[in-house]
Jmol script that loads the backbone (N, CA, C; Angstrom):
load data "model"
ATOM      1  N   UNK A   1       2.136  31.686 -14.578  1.00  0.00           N
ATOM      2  CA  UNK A   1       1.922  30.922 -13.367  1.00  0.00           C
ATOM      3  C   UNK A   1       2.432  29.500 -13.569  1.00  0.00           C
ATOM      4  N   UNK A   2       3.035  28.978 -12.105  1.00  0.00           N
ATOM      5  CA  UNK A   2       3.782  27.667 -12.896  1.00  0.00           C
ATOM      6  C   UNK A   2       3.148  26.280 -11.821  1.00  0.00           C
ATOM      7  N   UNK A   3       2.638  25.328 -12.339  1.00  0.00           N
ATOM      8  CA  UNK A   3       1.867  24.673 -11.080  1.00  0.00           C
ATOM      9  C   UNK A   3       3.107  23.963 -10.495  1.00  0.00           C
ATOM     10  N   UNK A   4       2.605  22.826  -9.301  1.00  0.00           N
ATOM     11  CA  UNK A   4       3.534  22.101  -8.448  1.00  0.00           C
ATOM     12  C   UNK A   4       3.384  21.079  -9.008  1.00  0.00           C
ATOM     13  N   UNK A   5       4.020  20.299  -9.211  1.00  0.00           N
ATOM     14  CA  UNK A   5       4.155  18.733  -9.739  1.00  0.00           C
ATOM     15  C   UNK A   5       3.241  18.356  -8.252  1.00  0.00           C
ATOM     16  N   UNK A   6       2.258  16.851  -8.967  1.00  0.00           N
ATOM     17  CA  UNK A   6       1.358  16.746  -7.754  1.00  0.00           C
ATOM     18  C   UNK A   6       2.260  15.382  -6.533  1.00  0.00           C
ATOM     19  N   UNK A   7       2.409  16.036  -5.907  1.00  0.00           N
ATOM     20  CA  UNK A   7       3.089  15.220  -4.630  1.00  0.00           C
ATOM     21  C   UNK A   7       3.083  13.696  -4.480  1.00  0.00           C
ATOM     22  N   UNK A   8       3.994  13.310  -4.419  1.00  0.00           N
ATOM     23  CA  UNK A   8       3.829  11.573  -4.549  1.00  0.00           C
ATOM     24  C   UNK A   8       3.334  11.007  -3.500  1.00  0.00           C
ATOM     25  N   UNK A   9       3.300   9.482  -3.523  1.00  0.00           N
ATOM     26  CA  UNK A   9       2.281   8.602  -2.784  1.00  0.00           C
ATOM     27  C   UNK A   9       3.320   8.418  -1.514  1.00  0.00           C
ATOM     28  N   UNK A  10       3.022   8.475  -0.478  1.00  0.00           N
ATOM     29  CA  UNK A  10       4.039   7.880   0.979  1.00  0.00           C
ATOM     30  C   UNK A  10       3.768   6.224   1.316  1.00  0.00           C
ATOM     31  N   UNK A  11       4.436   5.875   1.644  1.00  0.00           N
ATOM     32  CA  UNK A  11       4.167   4.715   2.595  1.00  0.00           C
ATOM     33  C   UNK A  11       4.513   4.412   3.817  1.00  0.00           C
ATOM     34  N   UNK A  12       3.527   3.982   4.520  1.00  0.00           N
ATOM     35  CA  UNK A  12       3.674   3.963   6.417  1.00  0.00           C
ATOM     36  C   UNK A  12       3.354   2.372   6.667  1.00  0.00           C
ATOM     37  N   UNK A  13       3.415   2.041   7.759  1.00  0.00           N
ATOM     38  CA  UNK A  13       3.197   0.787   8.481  1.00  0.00           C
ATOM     39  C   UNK A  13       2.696   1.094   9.977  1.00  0.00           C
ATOM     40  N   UNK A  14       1.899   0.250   9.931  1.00  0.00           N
ATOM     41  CA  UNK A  14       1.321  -0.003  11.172  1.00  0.00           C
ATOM     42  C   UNK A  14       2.419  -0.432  12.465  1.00  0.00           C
ATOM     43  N   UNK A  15       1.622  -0.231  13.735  1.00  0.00           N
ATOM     44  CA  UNK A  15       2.663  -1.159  14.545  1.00  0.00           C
ATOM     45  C   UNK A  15       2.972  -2.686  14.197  1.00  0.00           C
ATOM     46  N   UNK A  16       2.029  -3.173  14.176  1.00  0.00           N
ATOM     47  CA  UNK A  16       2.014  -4.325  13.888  1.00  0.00           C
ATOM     48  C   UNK A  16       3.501  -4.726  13.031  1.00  0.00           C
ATOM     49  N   UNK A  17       2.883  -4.600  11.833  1.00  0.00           N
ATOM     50  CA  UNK A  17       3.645  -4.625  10.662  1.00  0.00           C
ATOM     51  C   UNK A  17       4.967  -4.228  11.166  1.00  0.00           C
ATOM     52  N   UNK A  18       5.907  -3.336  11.681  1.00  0.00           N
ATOM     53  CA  UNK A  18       6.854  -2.911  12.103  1.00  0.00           C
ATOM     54  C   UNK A  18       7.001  -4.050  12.857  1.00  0.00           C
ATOM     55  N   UNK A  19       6.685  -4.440  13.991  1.00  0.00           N
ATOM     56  CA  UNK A  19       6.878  -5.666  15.073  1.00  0.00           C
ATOM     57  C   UNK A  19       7.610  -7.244  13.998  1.00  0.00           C
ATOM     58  N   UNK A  20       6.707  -7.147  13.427  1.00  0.00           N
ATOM     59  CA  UNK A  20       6.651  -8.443  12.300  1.00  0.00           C
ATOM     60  C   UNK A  20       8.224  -8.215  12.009  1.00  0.00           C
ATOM     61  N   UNK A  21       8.317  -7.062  11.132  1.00  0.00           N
ATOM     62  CA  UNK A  21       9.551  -6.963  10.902  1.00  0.00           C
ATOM     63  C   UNK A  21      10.407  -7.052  11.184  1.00  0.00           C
ATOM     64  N   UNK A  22      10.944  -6.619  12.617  1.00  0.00           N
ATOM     65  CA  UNK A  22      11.781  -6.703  13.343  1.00  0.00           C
ATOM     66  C   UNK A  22      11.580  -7.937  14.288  1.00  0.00           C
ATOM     67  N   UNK A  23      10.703  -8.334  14.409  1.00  0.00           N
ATOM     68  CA  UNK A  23      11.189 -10.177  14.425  1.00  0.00           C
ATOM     69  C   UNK A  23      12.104 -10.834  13.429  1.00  0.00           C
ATOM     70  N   UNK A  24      11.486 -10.273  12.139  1.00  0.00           N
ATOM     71  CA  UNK A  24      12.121 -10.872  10.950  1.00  0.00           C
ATOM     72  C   UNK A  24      14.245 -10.823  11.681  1.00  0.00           C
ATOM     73  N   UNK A  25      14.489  -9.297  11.705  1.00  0.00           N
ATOM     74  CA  UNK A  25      15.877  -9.180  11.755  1.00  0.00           C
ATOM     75  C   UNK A  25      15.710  -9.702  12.740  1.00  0.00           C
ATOM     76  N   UNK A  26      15.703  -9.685  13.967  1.00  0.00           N
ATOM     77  CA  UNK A  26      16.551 -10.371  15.505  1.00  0.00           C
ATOM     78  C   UNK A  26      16.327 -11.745  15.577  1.00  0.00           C
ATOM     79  N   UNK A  27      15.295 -12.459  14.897  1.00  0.00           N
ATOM     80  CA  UNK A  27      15.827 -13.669  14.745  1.00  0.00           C
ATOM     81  C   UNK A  27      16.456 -14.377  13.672  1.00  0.00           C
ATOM     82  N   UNK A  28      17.417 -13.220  12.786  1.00  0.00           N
ATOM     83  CA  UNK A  28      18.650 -13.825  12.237  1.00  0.00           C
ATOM     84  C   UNK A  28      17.998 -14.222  10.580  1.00  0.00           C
ATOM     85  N   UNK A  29      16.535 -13.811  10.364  1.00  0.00           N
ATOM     86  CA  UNK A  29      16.178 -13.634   9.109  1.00  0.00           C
ATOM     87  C   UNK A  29      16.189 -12.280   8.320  1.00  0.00           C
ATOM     88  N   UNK A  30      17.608 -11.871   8.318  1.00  0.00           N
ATOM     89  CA  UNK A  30      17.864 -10.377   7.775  1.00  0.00           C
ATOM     90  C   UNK A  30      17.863 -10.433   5.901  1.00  0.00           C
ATOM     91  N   UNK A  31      17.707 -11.689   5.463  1.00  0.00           N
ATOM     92  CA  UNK A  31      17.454 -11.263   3.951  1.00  0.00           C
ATOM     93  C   UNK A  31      15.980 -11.750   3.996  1.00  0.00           C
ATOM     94  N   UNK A  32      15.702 -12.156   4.312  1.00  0.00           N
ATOM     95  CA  UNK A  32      14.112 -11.873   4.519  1.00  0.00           C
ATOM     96  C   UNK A  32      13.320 -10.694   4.832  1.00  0.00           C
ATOM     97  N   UNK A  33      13.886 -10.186   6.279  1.00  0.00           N
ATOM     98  CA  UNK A  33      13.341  -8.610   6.250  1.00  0.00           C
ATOM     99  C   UNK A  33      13.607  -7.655   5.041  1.00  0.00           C
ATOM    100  N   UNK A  34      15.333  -8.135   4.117  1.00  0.00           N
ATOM    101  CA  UNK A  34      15.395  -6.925   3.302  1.00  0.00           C
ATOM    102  C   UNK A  34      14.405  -7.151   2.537  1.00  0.00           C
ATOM    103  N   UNK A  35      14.279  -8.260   1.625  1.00  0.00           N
ATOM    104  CA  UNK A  35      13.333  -8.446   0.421  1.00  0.00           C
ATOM    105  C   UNK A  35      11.852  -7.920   0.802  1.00  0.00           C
ATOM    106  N   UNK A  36      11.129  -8.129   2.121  1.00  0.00           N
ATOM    107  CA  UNK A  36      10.036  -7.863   2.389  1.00  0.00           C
ATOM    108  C   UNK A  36      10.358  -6.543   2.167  1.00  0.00           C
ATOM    109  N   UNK A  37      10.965  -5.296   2.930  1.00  0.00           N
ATOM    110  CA  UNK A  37      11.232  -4.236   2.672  1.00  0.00           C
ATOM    111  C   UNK A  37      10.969  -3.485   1.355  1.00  0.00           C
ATOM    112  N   UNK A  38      11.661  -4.340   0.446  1.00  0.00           N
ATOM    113  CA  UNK A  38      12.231  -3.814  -1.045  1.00  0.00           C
ATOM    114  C   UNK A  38      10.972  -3.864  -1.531  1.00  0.00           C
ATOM    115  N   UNK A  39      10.359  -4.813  -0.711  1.00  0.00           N
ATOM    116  CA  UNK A  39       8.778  -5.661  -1.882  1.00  0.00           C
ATOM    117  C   UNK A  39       8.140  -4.469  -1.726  1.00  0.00           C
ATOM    118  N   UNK A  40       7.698  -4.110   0.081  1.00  0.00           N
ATOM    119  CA  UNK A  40       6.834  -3.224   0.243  1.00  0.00           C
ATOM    120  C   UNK A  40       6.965  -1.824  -0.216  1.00  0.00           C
ATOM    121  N   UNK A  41       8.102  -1.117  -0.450  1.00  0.00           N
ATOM    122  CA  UNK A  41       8.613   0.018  -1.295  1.00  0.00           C
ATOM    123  C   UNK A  41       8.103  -0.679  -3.080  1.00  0.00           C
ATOM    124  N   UNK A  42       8.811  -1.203  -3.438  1.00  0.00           N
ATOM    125  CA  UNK A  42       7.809  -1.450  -4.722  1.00  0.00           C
ATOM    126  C   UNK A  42       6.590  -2.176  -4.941  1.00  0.00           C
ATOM    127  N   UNK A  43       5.655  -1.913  -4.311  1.00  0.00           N
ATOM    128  CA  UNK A  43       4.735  -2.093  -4.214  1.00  0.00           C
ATOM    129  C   UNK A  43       3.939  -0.533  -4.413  1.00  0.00           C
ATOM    130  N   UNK A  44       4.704   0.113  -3.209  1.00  0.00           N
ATOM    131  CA  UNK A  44       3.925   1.719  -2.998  1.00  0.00           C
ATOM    132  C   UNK A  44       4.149   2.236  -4.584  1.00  0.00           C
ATOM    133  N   UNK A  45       5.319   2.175  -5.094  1.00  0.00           N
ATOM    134  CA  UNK A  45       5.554   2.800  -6.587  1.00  0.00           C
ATOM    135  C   UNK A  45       4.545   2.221  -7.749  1.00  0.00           C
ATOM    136  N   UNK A  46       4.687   0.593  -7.688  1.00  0.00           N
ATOM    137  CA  UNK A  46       3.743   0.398  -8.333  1.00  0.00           C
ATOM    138  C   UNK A  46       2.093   0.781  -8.351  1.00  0.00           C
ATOM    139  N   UNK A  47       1.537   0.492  -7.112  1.00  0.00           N
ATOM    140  CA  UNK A  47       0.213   0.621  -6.479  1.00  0.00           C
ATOM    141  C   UNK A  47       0.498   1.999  -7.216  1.00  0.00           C
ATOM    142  N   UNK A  48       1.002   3.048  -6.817  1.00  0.00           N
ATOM    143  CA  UNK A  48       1.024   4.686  -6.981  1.00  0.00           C
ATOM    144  C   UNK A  48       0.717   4.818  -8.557  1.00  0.00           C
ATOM    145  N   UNK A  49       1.400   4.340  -9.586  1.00  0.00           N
ATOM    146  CA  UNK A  49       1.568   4.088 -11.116  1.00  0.00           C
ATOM    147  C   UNK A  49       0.099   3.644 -11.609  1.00  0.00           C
ATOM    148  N   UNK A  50      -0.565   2.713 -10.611  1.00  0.00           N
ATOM    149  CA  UNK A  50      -2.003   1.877 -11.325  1.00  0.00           C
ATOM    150  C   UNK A  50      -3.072   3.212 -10.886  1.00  0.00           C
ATOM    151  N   UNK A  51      -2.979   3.737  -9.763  1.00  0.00           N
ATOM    152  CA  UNK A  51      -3.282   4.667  -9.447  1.00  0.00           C
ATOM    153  C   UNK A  51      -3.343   5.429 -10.291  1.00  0.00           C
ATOM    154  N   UNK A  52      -2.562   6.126 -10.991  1.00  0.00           N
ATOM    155  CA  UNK A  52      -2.431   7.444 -11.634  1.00  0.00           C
ATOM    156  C   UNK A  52      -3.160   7.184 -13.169  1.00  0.00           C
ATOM    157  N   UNK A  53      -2.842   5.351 -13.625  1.00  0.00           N
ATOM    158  CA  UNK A  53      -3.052   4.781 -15.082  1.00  0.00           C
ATOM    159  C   UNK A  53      -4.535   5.380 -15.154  1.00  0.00           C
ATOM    160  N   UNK A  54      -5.272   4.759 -13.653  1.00  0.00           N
ATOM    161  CA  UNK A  54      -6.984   4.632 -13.443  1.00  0.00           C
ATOM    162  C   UNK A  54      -6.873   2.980 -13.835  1.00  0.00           C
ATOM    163  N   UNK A  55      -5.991   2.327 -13.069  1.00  0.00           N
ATOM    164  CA  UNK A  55      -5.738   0.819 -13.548  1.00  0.00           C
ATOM    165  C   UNK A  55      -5.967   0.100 -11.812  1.00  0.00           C
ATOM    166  N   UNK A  56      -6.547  -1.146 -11.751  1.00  0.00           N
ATOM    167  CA  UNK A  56      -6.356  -1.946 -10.138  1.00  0.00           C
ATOM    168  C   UNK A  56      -5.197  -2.111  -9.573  1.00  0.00           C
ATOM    169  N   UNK A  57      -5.546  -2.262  -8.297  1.00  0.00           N
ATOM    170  CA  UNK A  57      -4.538  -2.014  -7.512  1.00  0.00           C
ATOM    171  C   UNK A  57      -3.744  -3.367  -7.336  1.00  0.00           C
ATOM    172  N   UNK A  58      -2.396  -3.785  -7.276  1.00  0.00           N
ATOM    173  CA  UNK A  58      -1.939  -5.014  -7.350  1.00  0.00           C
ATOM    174  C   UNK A  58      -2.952  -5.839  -6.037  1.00  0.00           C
ATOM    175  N   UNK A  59      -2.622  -6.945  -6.281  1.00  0.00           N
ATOM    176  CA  UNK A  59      -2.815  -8.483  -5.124  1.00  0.00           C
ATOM    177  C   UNK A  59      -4.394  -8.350  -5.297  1.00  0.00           C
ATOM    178  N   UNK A  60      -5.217  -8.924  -3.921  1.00  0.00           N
ATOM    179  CA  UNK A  60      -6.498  -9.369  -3.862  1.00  0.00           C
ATOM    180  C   UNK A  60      -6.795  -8.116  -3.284  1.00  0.00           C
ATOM    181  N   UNK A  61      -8.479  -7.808  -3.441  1.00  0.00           N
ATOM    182  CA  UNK A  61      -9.347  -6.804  -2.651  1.00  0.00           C
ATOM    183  C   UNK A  61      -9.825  -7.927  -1.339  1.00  0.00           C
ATOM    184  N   UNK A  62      -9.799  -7.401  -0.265  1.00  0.00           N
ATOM    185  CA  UNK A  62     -10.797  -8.520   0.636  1.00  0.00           C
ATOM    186  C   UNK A  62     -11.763  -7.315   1.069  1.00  0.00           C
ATOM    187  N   UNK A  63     -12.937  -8.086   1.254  1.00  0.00           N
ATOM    188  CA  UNK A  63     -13.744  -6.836   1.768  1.00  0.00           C
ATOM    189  C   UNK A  63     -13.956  -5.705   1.491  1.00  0.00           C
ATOM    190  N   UNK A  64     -14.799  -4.970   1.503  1.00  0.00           N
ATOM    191  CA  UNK A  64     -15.073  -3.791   0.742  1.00  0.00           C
ATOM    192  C   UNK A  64     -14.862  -2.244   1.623  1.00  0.00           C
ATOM    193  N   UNK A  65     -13.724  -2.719   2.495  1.00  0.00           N
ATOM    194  CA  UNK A  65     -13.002  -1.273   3.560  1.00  0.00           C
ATOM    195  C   UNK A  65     -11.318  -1.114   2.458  1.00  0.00           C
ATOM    196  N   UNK A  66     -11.472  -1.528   1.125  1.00  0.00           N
ATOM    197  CA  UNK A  66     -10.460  -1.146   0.447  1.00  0.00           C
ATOM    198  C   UNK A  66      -9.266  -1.971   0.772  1.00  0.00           C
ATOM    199  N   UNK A  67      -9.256  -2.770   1.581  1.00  0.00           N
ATOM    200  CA  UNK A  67      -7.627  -3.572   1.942  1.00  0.00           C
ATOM    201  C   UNK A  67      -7.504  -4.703   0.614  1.00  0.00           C
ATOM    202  N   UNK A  68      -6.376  -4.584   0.330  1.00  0.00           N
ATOM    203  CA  UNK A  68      -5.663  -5.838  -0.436  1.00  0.00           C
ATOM    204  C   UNK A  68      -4.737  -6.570   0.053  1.00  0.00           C
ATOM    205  N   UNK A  69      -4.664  -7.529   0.019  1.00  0.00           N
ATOM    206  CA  UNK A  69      -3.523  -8.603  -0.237  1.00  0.00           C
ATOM    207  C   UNK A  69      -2.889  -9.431  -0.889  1.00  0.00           C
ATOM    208  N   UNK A  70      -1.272  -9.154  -0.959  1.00  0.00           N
ATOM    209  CA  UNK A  70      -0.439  -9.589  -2.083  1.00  0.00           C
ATOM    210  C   UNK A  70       0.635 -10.427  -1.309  1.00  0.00           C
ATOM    211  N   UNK A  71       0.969 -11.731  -1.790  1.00  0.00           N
ATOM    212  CA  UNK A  71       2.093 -12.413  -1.602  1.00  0.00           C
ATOM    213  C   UNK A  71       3.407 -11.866  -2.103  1.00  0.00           C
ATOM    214  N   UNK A  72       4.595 -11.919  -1.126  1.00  0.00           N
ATOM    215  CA  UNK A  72       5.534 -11.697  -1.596  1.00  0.00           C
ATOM    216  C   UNK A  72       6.463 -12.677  -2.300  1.00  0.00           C
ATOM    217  N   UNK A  73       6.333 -13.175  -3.539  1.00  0.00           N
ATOM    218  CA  UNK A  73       7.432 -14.113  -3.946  1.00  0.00           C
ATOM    219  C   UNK A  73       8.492 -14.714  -3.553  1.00  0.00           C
ATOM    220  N   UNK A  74       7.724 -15.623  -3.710  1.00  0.00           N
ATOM    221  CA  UNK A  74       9.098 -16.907  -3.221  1.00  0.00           C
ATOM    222  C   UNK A  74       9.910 -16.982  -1.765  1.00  0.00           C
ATOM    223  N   UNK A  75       9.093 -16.272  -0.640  1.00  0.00           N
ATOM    224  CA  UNK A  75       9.102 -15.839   0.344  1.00  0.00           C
ATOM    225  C   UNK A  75       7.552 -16.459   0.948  1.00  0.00           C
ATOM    226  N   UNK A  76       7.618 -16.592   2.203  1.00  0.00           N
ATOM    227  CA  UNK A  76       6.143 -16.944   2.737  1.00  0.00           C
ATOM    228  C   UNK A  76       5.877 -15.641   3.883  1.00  0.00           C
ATOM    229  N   UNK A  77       5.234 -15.156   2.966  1.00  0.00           N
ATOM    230  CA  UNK A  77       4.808 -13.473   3.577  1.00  0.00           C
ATOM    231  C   UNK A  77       3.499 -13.006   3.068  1.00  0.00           C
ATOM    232  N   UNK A  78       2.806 -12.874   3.480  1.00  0.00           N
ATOM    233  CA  UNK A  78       1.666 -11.564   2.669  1.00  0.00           C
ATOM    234  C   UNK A  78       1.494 -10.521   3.454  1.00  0.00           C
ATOM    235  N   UNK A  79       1.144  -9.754   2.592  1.00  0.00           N
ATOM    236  CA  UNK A  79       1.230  -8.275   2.995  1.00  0.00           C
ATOM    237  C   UNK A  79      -0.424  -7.654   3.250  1.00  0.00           C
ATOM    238  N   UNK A  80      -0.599  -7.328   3.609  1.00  0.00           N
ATOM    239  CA  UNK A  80      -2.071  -6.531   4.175  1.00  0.00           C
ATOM    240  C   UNK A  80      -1.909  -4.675   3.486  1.00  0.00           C
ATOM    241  N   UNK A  81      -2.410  -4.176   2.623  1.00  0.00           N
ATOM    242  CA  UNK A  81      -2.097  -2.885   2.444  1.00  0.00           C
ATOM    243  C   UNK A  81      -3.818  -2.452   2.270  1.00  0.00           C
ATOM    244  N   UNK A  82      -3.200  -0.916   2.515  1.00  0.00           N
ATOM    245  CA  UNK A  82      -5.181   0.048   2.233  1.00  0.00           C
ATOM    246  C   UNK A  82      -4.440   1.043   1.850  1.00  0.00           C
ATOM    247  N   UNK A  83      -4.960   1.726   0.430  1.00  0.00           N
ATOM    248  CA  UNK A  83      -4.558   3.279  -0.243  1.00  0.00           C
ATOM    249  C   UNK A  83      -5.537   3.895   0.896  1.00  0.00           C
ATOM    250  N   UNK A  84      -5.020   5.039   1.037  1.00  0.00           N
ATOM    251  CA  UNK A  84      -6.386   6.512   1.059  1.00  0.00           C
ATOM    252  C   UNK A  84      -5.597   7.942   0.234  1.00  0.00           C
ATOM    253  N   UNK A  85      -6.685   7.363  -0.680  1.00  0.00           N
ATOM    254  CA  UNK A  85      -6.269   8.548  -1.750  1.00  0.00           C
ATOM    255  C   UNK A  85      -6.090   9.761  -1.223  1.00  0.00           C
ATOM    256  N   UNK A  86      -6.800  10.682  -0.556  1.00  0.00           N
ATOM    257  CA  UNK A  86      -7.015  11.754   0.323  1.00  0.00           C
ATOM    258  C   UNK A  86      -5.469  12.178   0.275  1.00  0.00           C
ATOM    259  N   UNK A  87      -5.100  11.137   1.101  1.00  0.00           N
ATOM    260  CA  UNK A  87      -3.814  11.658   1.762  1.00  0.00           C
ATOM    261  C   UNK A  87      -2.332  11.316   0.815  1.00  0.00           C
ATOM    262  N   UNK A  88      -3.294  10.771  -0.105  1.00  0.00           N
ATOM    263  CA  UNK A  88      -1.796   9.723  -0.888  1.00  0.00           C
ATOM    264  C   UNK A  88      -0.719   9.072  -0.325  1.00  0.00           C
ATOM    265  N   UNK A  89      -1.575   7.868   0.513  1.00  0.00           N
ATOM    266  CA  UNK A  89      -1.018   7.279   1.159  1.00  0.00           C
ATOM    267  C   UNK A  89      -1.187   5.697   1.385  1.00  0.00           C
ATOM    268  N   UNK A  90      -0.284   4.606   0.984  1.00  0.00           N
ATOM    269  CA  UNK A  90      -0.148   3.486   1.331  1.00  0.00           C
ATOM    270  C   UNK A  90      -0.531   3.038   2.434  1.00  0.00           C
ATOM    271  N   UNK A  91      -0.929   2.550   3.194  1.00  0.00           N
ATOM    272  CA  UNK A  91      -0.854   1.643   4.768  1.00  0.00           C
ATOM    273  C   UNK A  91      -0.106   0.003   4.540  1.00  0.00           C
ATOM    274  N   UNK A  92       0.573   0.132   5.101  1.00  0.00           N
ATOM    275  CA  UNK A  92       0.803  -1.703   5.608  1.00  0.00           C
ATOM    276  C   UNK A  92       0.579  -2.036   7.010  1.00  0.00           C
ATOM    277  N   UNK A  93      -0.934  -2.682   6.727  1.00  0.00           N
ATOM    278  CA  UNK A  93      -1.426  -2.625   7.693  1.00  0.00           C
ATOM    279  C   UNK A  93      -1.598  -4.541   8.650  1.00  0.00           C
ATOM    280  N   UNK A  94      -0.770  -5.489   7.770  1.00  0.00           N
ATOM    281  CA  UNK A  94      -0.529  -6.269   8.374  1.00  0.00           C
ATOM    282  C   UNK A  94       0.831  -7.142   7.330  1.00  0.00           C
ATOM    283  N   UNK A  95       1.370  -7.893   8.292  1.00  0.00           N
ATOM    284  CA  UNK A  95       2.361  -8.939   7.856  1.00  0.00           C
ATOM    285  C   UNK A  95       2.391  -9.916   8.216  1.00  0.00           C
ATOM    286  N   UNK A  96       1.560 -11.186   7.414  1.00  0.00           N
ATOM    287  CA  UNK A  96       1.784 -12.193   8.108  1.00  0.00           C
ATOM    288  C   UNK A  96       3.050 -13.136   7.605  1.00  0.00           C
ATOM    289  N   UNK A  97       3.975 -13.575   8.404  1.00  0.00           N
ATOM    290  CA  UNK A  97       5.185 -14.050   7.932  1.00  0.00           C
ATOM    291  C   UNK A  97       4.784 -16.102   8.679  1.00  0.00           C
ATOM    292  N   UNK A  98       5.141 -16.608   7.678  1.00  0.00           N
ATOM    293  CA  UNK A  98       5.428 -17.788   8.398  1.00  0.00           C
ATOM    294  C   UNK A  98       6.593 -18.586   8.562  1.00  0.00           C
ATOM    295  N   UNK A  99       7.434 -19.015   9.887  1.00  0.00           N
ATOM    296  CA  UNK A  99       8.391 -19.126   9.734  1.00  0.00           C
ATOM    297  C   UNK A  99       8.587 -20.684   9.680  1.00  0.00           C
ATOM    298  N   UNK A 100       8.837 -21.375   8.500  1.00  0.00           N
ATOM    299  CA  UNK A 100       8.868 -22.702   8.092  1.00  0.00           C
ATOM    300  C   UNK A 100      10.241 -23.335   8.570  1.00  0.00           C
ATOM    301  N   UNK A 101      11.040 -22.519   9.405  1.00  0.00           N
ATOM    302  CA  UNK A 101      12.266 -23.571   9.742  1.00  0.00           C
ATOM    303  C   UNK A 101      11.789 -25.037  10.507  1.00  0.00           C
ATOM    304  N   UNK A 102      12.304 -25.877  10.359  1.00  0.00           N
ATOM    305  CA  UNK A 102      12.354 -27.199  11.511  1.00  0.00           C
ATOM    306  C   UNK A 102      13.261 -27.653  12.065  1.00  0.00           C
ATOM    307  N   UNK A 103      13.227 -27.663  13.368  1.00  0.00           N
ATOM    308  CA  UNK A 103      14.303 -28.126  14.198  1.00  0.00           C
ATOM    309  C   UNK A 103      14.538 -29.670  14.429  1.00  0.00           C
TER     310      UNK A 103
END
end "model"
wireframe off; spacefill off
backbone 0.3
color backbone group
């Protein structure tokens, strides 16, 4: 008998989070959206890895409904995420971006 390798972790986004984003591109901050992108994909791999160690989950815990939050480097972004193990699944469940240009 041969088992299944156990299925990896997904990652989804909220509306929200999607909206955020695509502000990011249409107002002409497209290496900003990529890096946020790249962050939030390695994030899910990592988070997934501490997961599996039995190690914490990157950034801050707030509150005890499981959400964390992690800054994205050198970027003015944080990210809002919640695991549910159940499903092996990431949430990005907020993005707050601040946009520091001055006119």
């Amino acid at each position: 008998m041969t088992t299944q390798p156990e299925r990896g972790w997904s990652l989804q986004r909220t509306e929200h989070a999607a909206r955020v984003l695509e502000a990011m591109r249409a107002g002409g901050y497209g290496e900003t959206y990529r890096a946020v992108v790249l962050f939030v994909r390695a994030l899910a791999i990592e988070a997934g890895n501490a997961v599996a160690a039995g190690k914490g989950l990157p950034g801050l815990p707030v509150g005890d409904g499981g959400r964390y939050v992690i800054d994205v480097p050198r970027l003015p972004v944080l990210v809002s995420y919640r695991w549910f193990p159940g499903t092996r699944e990431f949430r990005v469940l907020d993005l707050v971006w601040v946009d520091v240009g001055c006119d």
